[in-house]
C-alpha positions in Angstrom: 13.3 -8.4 -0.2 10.1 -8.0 -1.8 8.4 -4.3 -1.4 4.8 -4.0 -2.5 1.8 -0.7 -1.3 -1.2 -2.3 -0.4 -4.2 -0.6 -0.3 -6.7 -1.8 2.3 -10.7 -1.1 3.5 -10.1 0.9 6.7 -13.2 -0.8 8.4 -11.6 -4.6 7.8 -8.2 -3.5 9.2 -9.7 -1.9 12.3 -11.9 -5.4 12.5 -9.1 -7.3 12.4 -6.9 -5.3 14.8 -9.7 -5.6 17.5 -9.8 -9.2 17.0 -6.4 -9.9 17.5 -5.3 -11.2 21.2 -3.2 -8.9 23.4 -2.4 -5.7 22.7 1.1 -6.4 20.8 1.6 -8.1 17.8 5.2 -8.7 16.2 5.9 -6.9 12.7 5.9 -10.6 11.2 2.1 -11.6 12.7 1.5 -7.7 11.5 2.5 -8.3 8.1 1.0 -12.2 7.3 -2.4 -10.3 8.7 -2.1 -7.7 6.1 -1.2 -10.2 3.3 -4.8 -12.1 3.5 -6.4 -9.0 3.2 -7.9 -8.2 -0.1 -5.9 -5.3 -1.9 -9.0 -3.0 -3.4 -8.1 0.1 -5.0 -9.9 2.8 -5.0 -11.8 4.1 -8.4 -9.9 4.5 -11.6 -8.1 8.5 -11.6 -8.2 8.9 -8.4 -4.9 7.7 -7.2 -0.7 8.2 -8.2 1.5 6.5 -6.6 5.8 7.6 -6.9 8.7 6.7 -5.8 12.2 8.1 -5.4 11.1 11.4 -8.2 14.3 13.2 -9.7 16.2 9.3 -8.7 17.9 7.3 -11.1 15.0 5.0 -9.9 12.3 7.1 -10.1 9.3 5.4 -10.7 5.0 6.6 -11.5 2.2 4.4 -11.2 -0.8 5.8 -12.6 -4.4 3.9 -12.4 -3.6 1.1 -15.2 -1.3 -0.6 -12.8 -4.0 -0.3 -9.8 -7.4 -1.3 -11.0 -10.1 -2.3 -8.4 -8.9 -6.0 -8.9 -5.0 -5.9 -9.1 -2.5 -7.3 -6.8 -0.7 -5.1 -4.3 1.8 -2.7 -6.2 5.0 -4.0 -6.6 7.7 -1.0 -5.9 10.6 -3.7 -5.3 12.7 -2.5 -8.5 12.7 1.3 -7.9 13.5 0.7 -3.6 17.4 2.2 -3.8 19.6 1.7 -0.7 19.4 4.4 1.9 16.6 6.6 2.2 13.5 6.1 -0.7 10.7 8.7 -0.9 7.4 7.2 -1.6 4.2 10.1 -2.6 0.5 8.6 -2.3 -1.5 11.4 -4.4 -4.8 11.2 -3.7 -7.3 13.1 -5.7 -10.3 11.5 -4.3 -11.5 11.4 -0.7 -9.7 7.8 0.7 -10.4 8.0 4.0 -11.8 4.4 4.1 -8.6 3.1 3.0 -5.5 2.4 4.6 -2.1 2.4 2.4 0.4 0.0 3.7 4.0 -0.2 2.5 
């Protein structure tokens, strides 16, 4: 199992979600829609991403691992068994942006 945060332009998700033909989709057409859209994070400092905190996998991703043109986040390695607590800190407004885990 592979785990990875994308973060997505609200307005192309909404797009593509009007676009799409019924009014269901299956988690598996959900997720290879997601996939083909561009990760873009938002501006350097705004944005800490953790996982699991006080865990044995606890985990901090600070802007070096998120620049505007990175890949989705890769949280694979710190995702325990049972439950995992995952924090999106924003310190900038984000509300054209959709996080998805």
């Amino acid at each position: 199992v592979c785990v990875r945060l994308l973060c997505l332009p609200r307005d192309l998700v909404e797009e593509i979600f009007q676009r799409m033909p019924g009014d269901h989709a299956s988690p598996e057409d959900m997720t290879k829609l997601m996939a083909h859209i561009p990760t873009t994070w938002p501006q350097r400092g705004s944005l800490i991403v953790d996982l699991n905190v006080g865990q044995p996998s606890e985990q901090t991703w600070f802007a070096e691992f998120m620049r505007q043109d990175s890949p989705p986040l890769d949280v694979t390695s710190s995702v325990e068994p049972g439950l995992n607590h995952l924090r999106i800190i924003q310190l900038a407004n984000m509300s054209d942006r959709l996080f998805v885990l």
